[in-house]
N, CA, C and O atoms as a MOPAC input file, in Angstrom:
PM7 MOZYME 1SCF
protein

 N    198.24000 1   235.04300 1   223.68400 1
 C    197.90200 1   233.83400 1   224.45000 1
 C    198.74500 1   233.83800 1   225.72900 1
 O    199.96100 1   234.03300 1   225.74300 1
 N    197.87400 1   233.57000 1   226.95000 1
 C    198.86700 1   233.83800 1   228.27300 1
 C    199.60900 1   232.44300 1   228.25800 1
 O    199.24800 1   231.61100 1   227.42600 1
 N    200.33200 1   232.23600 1   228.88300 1
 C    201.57200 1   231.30700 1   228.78500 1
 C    200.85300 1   230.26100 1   230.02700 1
 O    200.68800 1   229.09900 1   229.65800 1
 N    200.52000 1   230.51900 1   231.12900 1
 C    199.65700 1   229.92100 1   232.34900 1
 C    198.58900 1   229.56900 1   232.34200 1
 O    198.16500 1   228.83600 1   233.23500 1
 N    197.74300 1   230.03800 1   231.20700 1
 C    195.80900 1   229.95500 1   231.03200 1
 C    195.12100 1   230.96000 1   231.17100 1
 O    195.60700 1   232.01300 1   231.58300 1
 N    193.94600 1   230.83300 1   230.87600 1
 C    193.22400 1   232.23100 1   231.56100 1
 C    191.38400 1   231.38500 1   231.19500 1
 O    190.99100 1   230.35600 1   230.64500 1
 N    190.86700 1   232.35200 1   231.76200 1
 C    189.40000 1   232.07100 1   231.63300 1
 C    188.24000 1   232.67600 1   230.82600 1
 O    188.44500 1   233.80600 1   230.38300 1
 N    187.10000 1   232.12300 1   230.57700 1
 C    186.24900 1   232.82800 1   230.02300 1
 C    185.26500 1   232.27900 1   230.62800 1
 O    185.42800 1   231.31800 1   231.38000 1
 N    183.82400 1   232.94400 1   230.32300 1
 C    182.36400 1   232.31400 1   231.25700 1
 C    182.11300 1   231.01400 1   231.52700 1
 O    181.67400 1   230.79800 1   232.65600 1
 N    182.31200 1   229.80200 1   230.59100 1
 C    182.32500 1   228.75800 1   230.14500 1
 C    183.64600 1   227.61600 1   230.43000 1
 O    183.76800 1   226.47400 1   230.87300 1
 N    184.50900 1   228.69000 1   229.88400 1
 C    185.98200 1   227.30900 1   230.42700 1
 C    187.11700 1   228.06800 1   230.68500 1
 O    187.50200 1   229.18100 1   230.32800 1
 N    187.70200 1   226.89600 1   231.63100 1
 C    189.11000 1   227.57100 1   231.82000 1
 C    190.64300 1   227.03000 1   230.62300 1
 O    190.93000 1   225.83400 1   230.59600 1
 N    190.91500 1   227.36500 1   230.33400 1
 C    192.46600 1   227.11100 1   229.24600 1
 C    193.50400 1   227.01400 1   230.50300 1
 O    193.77500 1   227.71100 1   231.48100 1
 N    193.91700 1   225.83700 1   229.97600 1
 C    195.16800 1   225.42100 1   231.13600 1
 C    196.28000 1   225.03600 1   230.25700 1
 O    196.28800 1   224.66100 1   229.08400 1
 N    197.06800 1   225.19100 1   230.97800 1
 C    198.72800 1   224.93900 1   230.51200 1
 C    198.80300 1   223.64100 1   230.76400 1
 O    198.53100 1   223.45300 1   231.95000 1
 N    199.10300 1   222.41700 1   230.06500 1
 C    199.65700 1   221.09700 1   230.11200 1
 C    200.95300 1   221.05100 1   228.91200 1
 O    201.50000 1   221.90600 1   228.21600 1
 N    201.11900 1   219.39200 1   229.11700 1
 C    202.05900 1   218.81400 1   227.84500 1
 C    200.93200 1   218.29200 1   227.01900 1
 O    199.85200 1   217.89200 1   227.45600 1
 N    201.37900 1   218.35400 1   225.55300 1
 C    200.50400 1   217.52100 1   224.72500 1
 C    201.66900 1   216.20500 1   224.10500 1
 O    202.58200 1   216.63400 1   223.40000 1
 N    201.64200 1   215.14000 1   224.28300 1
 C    202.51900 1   213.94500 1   223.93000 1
 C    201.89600 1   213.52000 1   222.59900 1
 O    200.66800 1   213.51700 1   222.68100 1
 N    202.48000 1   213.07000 1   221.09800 1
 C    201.93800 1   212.99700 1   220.54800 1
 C    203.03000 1   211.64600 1   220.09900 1
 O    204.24900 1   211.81200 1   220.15500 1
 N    202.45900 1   210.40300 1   219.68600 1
 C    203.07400 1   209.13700 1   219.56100 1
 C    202.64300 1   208.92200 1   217.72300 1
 O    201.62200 1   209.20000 1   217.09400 1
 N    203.79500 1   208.38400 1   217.36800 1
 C    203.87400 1   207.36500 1   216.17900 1
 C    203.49500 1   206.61400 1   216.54000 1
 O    203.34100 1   206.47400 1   217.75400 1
 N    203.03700 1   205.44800 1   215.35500 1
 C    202.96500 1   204.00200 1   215.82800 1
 C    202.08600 1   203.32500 1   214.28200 1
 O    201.33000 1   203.87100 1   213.47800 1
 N    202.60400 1   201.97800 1   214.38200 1
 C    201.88200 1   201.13700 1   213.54000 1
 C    200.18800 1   200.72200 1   214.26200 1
 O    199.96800 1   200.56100 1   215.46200 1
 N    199.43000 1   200.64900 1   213.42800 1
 C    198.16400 1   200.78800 1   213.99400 1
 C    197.64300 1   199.66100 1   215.17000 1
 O    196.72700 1   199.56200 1   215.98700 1
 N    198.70600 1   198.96100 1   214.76500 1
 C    198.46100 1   197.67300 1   215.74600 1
 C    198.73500 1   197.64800 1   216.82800 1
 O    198.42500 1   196.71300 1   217.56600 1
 N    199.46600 1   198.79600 1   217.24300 1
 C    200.29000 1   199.21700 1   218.46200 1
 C    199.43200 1   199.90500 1   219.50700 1
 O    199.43000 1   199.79500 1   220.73300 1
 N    198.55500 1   200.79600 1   218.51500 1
 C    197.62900 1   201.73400 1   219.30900 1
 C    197.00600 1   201.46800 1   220.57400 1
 O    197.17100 1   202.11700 1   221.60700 1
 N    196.37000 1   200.59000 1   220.43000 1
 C    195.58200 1   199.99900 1   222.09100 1
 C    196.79100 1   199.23700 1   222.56900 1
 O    196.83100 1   199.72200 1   223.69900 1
 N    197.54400 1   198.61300 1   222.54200 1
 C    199.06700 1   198.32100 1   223.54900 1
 C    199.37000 1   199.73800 1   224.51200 1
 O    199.36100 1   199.89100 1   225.73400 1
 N    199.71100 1   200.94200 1   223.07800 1
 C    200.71100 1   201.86900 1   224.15000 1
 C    199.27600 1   202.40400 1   224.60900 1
 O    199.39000 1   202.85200 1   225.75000 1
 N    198.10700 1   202.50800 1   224.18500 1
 C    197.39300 1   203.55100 1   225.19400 1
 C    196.95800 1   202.76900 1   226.05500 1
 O    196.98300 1   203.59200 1   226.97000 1
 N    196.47100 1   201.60900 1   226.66500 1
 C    196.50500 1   200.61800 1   227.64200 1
 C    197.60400 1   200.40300 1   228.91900 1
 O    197.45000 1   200.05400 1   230.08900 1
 N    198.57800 1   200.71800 1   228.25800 1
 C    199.92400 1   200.83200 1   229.04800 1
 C    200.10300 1   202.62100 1   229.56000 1
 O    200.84100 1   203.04500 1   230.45000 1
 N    199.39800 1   203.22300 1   228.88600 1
 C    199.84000 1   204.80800 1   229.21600 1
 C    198.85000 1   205.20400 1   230.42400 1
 O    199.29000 1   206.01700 1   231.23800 1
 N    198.02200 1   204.88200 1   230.54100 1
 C    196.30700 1   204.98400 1   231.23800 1
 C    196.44300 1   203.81900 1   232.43300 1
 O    195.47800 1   203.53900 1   233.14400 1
 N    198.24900 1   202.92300 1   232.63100 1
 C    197.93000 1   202.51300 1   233.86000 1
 C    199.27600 1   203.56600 1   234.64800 1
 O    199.64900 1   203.67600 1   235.81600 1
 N    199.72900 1   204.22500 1   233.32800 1
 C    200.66900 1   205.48000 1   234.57400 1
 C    199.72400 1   206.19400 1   234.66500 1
 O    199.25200 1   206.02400 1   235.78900 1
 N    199.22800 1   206.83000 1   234.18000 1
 C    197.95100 1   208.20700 1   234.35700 1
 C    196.51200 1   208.01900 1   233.33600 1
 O    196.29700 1   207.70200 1   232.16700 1
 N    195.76600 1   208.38700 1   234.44000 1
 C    194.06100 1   207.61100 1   233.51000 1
 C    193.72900 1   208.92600 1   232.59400 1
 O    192.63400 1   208.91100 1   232.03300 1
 N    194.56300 1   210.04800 1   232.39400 1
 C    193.51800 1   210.47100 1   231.06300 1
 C    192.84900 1   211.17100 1   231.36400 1
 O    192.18600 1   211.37400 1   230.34700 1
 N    192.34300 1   211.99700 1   232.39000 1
 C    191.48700 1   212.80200 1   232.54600 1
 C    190.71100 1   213.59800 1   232.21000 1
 O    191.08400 1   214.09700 1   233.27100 1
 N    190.03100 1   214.21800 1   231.83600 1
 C    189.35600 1   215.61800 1   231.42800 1
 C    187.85500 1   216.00800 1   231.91700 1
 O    186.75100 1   215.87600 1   231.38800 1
 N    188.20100 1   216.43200 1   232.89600 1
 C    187.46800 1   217.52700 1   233.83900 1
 C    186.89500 1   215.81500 1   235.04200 1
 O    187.68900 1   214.89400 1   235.23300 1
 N    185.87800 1   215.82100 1   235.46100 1
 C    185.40300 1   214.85000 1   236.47400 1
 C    185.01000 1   213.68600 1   235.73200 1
 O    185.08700 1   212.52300 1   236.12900 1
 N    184.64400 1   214.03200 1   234.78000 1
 C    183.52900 1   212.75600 1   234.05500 1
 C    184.08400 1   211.84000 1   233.00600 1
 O    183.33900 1   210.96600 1   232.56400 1
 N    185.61900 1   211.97000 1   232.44800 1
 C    186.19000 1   211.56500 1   231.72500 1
 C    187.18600 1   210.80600 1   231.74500 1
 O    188.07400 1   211.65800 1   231.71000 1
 N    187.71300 1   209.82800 1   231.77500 1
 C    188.67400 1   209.16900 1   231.31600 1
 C    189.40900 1   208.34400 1   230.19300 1
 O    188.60300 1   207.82400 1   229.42200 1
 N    190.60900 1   208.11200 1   229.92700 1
 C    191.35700 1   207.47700 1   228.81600 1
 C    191.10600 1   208.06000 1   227.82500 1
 O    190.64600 1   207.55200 1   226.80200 1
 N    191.44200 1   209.48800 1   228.04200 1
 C    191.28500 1   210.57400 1   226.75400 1
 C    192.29800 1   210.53800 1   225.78900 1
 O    193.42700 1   210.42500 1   226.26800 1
 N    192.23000 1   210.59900 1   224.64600 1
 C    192.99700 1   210.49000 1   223.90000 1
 C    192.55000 1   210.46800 1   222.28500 1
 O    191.50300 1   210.01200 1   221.82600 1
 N    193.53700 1   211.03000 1   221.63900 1
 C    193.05700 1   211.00500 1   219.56400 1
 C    193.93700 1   209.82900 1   219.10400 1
 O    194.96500 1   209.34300 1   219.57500 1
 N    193.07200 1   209.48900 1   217.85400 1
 C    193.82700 1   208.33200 1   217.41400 1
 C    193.72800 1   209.18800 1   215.62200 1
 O    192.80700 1   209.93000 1   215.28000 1
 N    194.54100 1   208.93000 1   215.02900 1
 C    194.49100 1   209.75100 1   213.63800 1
 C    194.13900 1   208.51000 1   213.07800 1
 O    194.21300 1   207.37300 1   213.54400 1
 N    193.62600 1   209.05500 1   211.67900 1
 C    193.56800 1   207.56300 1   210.48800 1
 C    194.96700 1   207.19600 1   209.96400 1
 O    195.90000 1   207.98500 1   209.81100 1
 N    194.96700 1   206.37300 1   209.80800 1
 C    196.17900 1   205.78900 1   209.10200 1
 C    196.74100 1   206.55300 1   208.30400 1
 O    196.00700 1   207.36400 1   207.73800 1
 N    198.03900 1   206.56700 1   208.01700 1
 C    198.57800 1   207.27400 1   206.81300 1
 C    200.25600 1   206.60200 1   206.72000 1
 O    200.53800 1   205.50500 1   207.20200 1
 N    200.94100 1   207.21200 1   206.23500 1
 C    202.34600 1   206.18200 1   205.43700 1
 C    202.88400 1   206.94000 1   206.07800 1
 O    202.66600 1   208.15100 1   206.07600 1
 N    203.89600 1   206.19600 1   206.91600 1
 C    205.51800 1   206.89600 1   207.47000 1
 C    206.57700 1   206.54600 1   206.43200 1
 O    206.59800 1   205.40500 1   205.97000 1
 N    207.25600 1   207.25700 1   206.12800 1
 C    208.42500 1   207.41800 1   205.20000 1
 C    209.86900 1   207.01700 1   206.19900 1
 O    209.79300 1   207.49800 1   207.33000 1
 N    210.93600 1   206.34100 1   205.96300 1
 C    212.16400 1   205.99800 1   206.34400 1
 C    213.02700 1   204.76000 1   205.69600 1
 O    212.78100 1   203.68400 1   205.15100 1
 N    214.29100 1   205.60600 1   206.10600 1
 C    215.38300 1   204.82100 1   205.70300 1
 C    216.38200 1   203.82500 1   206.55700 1
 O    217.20900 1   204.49800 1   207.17300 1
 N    216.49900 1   202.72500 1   206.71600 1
 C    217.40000 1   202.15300 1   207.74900 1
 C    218.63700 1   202.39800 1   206.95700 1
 O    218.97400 1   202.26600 1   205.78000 1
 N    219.38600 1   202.95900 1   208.48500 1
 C    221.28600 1   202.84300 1   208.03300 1
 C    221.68600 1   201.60200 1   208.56100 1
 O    221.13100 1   200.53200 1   208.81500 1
 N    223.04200 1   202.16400 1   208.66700 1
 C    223.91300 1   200.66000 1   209.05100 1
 C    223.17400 1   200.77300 1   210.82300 1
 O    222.65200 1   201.82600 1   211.19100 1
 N    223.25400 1   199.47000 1   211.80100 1
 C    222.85700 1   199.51400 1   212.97000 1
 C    221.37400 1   199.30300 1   213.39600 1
 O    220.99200 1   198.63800 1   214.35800 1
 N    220.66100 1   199.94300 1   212.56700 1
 C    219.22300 1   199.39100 1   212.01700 1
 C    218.68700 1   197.69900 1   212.81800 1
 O    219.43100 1   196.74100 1   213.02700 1
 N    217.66100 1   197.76900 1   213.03000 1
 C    217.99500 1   196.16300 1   213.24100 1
 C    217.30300 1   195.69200 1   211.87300 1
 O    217.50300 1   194.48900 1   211.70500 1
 N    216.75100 1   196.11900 1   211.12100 1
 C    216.29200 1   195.44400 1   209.47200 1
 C    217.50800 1   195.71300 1   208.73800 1
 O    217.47700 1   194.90000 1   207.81400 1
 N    218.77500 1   196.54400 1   208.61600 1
 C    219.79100 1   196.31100 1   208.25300 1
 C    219.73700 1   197.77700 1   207.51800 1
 O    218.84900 1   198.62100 1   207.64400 1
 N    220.75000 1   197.84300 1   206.83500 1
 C    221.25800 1   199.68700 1   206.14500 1
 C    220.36800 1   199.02600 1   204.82400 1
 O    220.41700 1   197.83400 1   204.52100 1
 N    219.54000 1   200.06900 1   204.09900 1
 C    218.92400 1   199.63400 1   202.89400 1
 C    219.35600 1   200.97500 1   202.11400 1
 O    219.79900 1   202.06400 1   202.47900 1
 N    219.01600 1   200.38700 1   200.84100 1
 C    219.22900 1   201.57700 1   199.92000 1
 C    218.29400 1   202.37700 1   199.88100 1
 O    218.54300 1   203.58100 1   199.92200 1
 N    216.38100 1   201.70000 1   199.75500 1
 C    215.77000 1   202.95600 1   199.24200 1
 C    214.55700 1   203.16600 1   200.33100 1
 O    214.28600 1   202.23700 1   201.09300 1
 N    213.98900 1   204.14100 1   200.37700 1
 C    213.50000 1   204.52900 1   201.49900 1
 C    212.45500 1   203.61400 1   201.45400 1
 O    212.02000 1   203.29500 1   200.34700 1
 N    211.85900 1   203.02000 1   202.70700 1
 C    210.83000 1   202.34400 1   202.70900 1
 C    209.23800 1   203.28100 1   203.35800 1
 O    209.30700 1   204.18500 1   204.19000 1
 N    208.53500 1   203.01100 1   203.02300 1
 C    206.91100 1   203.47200 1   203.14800 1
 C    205.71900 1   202.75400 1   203.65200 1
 O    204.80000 1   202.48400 1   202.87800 1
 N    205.67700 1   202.42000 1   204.93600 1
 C    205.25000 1   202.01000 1   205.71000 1
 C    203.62600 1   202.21700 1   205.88600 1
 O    203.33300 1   202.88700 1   206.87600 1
 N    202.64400 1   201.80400 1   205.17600 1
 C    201.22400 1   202.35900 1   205.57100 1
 C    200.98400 1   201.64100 1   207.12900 1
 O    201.65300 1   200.86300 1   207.81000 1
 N    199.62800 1   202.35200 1   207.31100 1
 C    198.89200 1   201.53200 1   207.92000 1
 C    199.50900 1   203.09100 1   209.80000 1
 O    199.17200 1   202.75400 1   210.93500 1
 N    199.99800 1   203.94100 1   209.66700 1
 C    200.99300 1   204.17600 1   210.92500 1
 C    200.09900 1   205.30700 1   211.45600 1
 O    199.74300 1   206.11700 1   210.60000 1
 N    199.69300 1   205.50100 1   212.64900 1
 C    198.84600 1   206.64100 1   213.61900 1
 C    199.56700 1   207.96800 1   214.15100 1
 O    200.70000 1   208.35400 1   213.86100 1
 N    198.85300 1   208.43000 1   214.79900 1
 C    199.01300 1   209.32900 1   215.56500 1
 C    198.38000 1   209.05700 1   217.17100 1
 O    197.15600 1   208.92500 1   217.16700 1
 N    198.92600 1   208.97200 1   218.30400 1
 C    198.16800 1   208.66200 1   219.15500 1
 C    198.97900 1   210.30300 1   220.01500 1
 O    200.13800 1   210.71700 1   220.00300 1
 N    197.45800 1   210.95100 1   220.79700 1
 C    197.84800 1   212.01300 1   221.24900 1
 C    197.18300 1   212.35700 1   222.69800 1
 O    196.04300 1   211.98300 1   222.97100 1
 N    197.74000 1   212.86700 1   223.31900 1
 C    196.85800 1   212.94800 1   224.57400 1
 C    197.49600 1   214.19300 1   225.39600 1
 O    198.48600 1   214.74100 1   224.91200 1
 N    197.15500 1   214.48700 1   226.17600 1
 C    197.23100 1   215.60000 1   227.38400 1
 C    198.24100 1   214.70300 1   228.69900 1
 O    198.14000 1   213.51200 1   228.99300 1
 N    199.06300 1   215.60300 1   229.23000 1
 C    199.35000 1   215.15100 1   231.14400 1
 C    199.81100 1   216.71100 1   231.44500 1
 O    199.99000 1   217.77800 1   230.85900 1
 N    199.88200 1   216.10000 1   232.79200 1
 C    200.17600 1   217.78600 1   233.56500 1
 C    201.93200 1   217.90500 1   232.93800 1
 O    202.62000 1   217.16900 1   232.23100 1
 N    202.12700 1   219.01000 1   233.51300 1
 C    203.68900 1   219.13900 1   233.45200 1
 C    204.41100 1   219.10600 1   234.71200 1
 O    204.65500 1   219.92300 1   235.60000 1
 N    204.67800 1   217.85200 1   234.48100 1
 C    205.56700 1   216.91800 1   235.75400 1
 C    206.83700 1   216.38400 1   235.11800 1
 O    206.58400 1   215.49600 1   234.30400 1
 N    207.70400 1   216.57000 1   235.20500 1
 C    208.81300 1   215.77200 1   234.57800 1
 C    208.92500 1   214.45300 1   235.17300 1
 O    209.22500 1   213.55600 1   234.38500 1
 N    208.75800 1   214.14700 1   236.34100 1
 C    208.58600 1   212.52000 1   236.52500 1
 C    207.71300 1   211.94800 1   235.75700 1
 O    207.91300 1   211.03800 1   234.95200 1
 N    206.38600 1   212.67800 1   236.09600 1
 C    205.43500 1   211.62600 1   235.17600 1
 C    205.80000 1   211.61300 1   233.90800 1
 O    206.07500 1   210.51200 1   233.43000 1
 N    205.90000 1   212.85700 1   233.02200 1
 C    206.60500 1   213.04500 1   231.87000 1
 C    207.64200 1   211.58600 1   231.46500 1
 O    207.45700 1   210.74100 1   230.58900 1
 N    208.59000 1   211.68900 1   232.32700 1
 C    209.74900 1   210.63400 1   232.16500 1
 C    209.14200 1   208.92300 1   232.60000 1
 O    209.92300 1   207.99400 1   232.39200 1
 N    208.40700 1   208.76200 1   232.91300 1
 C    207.61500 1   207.77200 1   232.90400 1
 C    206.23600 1   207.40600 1   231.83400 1
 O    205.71000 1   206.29300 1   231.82800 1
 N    205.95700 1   208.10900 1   231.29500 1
 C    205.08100 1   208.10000 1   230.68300 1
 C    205.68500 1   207.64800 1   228.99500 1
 O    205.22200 1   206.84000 1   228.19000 1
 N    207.02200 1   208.65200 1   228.90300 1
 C    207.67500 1   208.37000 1   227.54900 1
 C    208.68700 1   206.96900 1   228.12600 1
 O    208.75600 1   206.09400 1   227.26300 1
 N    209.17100 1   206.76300 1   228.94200 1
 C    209.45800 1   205.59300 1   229.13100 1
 C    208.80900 1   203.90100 1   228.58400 1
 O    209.17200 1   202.88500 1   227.99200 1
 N    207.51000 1   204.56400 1   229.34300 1
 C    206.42800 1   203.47800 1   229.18700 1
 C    205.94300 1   202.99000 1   227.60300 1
 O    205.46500 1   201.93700 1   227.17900 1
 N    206.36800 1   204.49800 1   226.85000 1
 C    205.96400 1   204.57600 1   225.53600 1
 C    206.94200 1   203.69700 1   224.62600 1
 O    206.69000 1   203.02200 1   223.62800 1
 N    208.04900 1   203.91300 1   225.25200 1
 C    209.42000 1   203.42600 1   224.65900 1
 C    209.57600 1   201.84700 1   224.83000 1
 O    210.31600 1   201.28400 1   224.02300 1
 N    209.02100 1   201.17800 1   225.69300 1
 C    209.38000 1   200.14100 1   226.16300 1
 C    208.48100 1   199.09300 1   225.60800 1
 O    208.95300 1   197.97300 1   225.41300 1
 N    206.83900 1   199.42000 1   225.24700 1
 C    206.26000 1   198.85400 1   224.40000 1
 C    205.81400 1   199.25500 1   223.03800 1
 O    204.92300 1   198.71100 1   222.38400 1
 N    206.52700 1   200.25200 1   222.70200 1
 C    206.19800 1   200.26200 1   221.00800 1
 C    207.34800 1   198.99200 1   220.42600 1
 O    208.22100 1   198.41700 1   221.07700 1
 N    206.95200 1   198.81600 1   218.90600 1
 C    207.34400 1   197.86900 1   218.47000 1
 C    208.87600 1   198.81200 1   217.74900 1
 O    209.85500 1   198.21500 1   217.30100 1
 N    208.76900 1   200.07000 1   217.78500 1
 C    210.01600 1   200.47900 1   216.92800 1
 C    210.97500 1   200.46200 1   217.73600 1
 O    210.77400 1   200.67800 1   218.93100 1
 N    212.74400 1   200.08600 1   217.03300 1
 C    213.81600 1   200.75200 1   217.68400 1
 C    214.08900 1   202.46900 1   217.88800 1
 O    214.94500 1   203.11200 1   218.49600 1
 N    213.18800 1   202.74800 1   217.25300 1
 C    213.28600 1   204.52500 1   217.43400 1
 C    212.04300 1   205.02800 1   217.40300 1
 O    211.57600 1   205.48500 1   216.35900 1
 N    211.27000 1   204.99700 1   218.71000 1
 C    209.40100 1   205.68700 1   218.70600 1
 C    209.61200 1   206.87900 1   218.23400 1
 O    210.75800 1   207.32300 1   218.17100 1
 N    208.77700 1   207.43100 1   217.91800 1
 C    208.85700 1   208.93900 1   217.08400 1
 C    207.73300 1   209.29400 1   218.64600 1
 O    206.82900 1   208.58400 1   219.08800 1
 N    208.22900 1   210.60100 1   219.15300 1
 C    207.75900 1   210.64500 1   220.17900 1
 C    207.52300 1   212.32600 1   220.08200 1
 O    208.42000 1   212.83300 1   219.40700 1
 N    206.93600 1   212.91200 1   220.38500 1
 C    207.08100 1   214.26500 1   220.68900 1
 C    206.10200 1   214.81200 1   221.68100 1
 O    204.96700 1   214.39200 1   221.90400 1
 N    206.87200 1   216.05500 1   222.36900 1
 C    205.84700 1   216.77100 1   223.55400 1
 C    206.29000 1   218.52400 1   223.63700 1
 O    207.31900 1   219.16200 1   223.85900 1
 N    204.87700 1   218.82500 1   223.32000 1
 C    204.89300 1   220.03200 1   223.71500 1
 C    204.06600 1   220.89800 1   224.34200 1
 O    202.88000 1   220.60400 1   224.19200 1
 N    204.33200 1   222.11700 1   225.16400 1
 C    203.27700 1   222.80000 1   226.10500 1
 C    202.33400 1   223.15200 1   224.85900 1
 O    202.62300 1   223.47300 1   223.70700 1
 N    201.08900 1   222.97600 1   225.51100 1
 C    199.95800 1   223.82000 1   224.85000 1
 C    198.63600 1   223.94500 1   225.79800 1
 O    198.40900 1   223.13800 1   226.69900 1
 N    197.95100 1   224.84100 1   225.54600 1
 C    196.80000 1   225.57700 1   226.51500 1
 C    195.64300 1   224.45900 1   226.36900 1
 O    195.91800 1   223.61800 1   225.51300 1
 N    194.69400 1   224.31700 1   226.87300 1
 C    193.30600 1   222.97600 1   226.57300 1
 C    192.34000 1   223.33200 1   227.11200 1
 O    192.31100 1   224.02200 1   228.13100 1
 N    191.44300 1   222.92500 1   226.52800 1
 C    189.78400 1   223.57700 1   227.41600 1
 C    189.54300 1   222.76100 1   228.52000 1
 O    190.10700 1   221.67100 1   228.42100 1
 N    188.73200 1   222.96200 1   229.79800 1
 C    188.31800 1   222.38100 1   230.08700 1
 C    186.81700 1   223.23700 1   230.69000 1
 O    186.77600 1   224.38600 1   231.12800 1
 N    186.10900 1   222.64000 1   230.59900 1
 C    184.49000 1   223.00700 1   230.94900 1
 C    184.33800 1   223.45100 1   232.29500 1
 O    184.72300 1   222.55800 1   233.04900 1
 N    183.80400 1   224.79300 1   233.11900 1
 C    183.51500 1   224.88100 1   234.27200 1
 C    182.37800 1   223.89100 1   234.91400 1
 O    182.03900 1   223.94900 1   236.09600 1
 N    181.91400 1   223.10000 1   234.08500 1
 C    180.38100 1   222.51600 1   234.53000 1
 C    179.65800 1   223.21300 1   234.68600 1
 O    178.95400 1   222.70500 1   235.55800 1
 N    179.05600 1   224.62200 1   234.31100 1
 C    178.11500 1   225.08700 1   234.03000 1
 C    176.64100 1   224.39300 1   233.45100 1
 O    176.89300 1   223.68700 1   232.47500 1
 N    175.34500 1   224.40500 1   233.75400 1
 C    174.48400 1   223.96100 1   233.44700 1
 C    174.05100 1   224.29700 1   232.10300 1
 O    173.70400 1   225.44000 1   231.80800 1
 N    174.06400 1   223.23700 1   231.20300 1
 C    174.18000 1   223.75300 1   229.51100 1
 C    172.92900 1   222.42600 1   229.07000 1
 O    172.95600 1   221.77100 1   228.02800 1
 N    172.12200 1   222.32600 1   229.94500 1
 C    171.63300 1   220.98200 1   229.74900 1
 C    170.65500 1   221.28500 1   228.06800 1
 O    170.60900 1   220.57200 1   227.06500 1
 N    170.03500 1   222.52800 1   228.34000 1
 C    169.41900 1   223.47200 1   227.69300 1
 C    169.99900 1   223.62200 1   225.95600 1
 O    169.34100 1   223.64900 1   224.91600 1
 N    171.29200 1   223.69000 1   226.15500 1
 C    171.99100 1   223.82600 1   225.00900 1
 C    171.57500 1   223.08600 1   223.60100 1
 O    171.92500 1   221.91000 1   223.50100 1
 N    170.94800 1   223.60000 1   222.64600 1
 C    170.99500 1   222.96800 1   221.96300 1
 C    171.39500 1   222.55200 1   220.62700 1
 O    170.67300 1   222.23200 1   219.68300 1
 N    173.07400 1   222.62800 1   220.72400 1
 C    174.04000 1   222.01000 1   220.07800 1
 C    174.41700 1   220.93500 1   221.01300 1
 O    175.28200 1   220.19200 1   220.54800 1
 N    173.96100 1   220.60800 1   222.34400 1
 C    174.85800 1   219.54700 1   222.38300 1
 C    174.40700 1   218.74000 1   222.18600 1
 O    173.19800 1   218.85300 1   221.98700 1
 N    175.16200 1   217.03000 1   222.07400 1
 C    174.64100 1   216.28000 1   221.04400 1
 C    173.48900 1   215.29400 1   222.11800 1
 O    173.19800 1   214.20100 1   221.63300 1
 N    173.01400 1   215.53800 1   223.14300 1
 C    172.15500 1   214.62700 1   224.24500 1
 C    170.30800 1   215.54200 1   223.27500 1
 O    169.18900 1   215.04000 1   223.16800 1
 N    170.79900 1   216.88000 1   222.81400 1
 C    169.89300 1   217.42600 1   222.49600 1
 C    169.91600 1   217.28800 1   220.86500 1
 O    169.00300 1   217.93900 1   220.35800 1
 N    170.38400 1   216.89600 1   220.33000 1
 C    170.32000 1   216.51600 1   219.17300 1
 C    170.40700 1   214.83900 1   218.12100 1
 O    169.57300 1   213.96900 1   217.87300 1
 N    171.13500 1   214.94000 1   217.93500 1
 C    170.51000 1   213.36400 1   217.48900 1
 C    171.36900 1   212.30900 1   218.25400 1
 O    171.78600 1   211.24200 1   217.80100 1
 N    171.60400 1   212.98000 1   219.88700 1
 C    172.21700 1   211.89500 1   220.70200 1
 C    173.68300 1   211.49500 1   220.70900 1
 O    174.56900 1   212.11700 1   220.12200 1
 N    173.88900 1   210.12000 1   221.61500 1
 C    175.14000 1   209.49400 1   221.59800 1
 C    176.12100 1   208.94500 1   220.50800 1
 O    175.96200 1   207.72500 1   220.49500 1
 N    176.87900 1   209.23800 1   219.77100 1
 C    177.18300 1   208.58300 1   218.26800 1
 C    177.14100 1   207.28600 1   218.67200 1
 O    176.02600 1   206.95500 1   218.26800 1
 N    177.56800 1   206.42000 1   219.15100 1
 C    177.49000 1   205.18800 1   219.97100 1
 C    176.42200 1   204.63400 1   219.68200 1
 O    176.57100 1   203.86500 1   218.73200 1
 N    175.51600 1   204.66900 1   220.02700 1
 C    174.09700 1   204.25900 1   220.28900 1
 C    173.75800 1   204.14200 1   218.68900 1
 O    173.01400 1   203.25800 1   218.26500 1
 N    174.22200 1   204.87600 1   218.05400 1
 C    173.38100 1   204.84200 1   216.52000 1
 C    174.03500 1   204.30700 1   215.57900 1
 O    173.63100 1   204.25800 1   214.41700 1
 N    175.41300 1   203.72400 1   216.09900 1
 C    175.74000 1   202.86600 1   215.13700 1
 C    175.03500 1   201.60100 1   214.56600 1
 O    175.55600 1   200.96300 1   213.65200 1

């Protein structure tokens, strides 16, 4: 895997950050609302406020002393907690603004935050209208058929 990107007929693979956020589920549209007014999310011309949201699942932790719920004895298990993940360029300002932004409205004293380089598709816009896996040619918008 080249470290910079590389191409094929169809798309180019680019080098970005991938930011990947904890959070209680209730949080989710707060921090991505707040993240999308530092940077809208992009992907390729036609896209904005890109981003994954995972299903719920249980975060595991222990408060020590300093805690603001206080030092407990046994680990607590938290359902209901996401994954929120998204793409930005690799800018260390924006970077440092972006986890800032993250920090300042999650509800935890310690966001579980992580970022790392990884490669991402993006589509040349090639004419694929034809294609028929995509979903305009198959049973459509998921949206629409709810």
């Amino acid at each position: 895997m080249k470290d910079q990107g590389f191409e094929t007929t169809s798309v180019r693979m680019e080098r970005l950050l991938e930011m990947r956020v904890f959070a209680p589920e209730e949080d989710a549209n707060r921090i991505m609302e707040h993240v999308c007014q530092v940077i809208p999310l992009t992907q390729g011309d036609k896209y904005d406020s890109n981003a994954y949201q995972s299903a719920a699942g249980v975060e595991r932790y222990r408060p020590l002393d300093g805690a603001a719920a206080g030092a407990e004895m046994e680990v607590r298990k938290r359902p209901g907690v996401v994954e929120l993940s998204f793409e930005l360029p690799d800018d260390q300002a924006l970077l440092d603004r972006v986890v800032e932004t993250v920090f300042q409205v999650h509800s935890y004293q310690e966001p579980v935050i992580k970022v790392q380089p990884v490669l991402v598709s993006r589509s040349k816009g090639l004419d694929d209208s034809d294609n028929p896996h995509r979903w305009w040619n198959t049973t459509g918008d998921w949206k629409k058929t709810q």
